[in-house]
Every structure is written in structure tokens, then in C-alpha cells.
N, C-alpha and C positions, 0 to 999 in steps of 0.2 A: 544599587542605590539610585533611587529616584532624583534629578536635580530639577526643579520647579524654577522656570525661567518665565519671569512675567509678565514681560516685554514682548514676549514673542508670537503672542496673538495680538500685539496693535497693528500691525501694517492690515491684516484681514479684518480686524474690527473697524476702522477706518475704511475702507474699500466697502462694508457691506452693510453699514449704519445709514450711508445715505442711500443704498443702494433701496435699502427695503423702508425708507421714509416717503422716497419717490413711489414705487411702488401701492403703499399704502394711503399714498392722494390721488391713483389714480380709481377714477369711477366709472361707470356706464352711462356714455354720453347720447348713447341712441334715444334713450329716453325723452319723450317732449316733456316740459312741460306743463300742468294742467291748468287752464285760466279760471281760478275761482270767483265766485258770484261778490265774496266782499273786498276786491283786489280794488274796486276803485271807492273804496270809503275813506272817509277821513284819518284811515292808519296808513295808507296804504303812501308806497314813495313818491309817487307819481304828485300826492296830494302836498306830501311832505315839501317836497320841492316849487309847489306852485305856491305853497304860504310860505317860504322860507325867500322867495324872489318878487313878492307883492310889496312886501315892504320896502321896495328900492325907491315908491314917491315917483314924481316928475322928472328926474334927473334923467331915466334912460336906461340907466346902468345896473348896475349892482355892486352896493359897497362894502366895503371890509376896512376896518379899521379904521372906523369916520368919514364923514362925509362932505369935510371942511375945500374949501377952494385955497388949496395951499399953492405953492410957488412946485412948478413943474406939470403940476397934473392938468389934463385937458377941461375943458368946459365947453357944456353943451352938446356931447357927443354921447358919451357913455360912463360919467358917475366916474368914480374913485376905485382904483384895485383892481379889478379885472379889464378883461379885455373883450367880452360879450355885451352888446345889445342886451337890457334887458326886455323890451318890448318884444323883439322877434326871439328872444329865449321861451317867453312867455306863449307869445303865439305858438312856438312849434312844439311848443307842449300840446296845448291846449288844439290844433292841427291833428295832433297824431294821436291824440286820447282814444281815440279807436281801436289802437292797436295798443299789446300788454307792453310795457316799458321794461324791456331789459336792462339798459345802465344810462346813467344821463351825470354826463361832468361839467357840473357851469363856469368854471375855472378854463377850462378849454374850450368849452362853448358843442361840445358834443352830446348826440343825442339817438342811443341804439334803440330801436325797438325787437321783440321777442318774433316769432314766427305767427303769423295771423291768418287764419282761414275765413275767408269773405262768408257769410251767413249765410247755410246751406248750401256750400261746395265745398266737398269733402276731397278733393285731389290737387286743390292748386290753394296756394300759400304765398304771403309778402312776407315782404323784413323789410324796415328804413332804417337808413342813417343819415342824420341831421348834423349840419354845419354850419353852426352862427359864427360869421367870419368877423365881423368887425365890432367895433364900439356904439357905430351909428346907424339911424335906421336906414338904408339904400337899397335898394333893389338887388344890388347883389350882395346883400348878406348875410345870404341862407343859402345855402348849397341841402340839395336830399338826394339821395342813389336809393334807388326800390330793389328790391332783390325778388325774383319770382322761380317758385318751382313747382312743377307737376309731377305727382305720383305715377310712375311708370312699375314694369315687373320688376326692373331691381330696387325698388325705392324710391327717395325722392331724387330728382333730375332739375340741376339748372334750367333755367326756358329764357328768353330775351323780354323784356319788359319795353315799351313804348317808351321815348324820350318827352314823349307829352304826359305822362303820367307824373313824373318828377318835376316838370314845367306847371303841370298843374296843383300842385301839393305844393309849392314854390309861391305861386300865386296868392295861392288861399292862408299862406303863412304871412305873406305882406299886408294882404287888407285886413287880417284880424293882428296883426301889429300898430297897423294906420288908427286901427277902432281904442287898443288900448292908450294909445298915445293920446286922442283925441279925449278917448274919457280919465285919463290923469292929467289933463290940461283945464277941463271942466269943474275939477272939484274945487 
């Protein structure tokens, strides 16, 4: 006689439910990839995020949930609810447009860009990450690290990048911050 006990394949179906869930999110990450020709049209995130942070007006900032000058929140710095600039969010968009946009969090004020190959060099590659640190516009409130690698026999390879390269993408984040500031003061 057969006794059919039904309980006795949970410990292994537990142990190998997630085992083969993990398994089945992993994918092939050698893959680049590929920068298509309508990635910077009006569908595309990059575009999505610079009209969704236009609408912040004079304030600076970018707001959520009203825009009112209530009792606690700052003024004059950086708008209501987050804690990013929006003029240097703005800019370092609009800075790094160059390069494909991997993920951008305006809540944190971060800003990845994808892998980018300078036009007609096929062995060497950047990557940025952007860092809108504060509410206000100041010189120090953008932080970028460039990331650089050349193709060698095994692959791609780390390289060291210039600290004027990040000093200069820094720069050009502030005066095209100074520009939008001065043209939403104009209108």
C-alpha cells in the first residue's frame, strides 16, 4: 500500500521555487546596448524628464504636492518637496544630452549615463554620473565622475580619465544653469 504524504515535498519546493525564479531573471549582460536613431524624440525619457521638470517656473526647484509657501519649507532656494536644484537638474541633462541616458532619479538628484563611444573611435568609451547635491544654485552642486575604458585583447579595460574632464563638464553644467535661471527670471 501506497501512503501519499503531501507535505513532504514542501521543504524542496520551497528551496527550489526561488531558486529557479532567480535563475530565470538572470540574462546576458555582455550585450551593449544599441543607440537608436529615435531615442532622442519627443517619446523618448531623456525628453520625458526635461518636460516633466520645466514646469517648476522661477522657483528653482521642483515641486510635488503644491507649490504654496507654507510654514516650514524654504524659500528661495529650491521650490517645495525635493531636495534638487532644478536649474542644475536641468542643465545636466541637457550637459550630458550626448551621451544615451541610462537612469535619472530627480528625487535624489541622480544622473547615470549608458556607455558612449566619442564619434569614430571604436576602442575607447565614457560613462557619467551626475550629482545635483543641493536645493540651490552654487558652484558646488553638481558633482560628475567620467568613467573611461579601452578595448584591449581581453575586452573592455578600466583606463584613468583626467580630473579636468569632470572639472570641465562641471563647468558647463553651471553656465547652462546660470542661462536657465536668467531666462526664467526674464519671462
Amino acid at each position: 500500500m501506497i501512503i501519499l504524504r503531501p507535505f513532504a515535498l514542501w521543504p524542496r519546493a520551497m528551496f527550489l521555487l526561488p531558486l529557479g525564479l532567480a535563475m530565470a531573471g538572470c540574462s546576458d549582460s555582455s550585450q551593449l546596448r544599441e543607440v537608436e536613431r529615435d531615442e532622442y524624440n519627443t517619446g523618448s525619457r531623456r525628453e520625458q524628464l526635461l518636460r516633466s521638470t520645466s514646469a517648476a517656473g522661477t522657483s528653482g526647484g521642483i515641486t510635488v504636492f503644491g507649490g504654496g509657501t507654507e510654514k516650514g519649507q524654504e524659500s528661495g532656494g529650491g521650490g517645495g518637496g525635493l531636495g534638487v536644484n532644478a536649474f542644475l537638474w536641468r542643465a545636466t541633462l541637457d550637459t550630458l544630452s550626448f551621451m544615451p541616458l541610462a537612469s535619472a532619479d530627480p528625487f535624489g538628484g541622480v544622473i547615470i549615463t549608458d556607455w558612449h563611444a566619442p564619434g569614430g573611435v571604436s576602442n575607447e568609451r565614457f560613462k557619467t554620473t551626475a550629482y545635483v547635491l543641493g536645493r540651490q544654485l552654487r558652484s558646488d552642486g553638481v558633482r560628475i565622475s567620467v568613467f573611461r575604458q579601452v578595448r584591449g585583447p581581453g575586452g573592455w579595460v578600466d583606463a584613468p580619465v583626467s580630473t579636468a574632464t569632470a572639472a570641465e563638464l562641471e563647468d558647463k553644467v553651471l553656465v547652462r544653469a546660470r542661462e536657465l535661471r536668467s531666462q526664467s527670471a526674464g519671462r
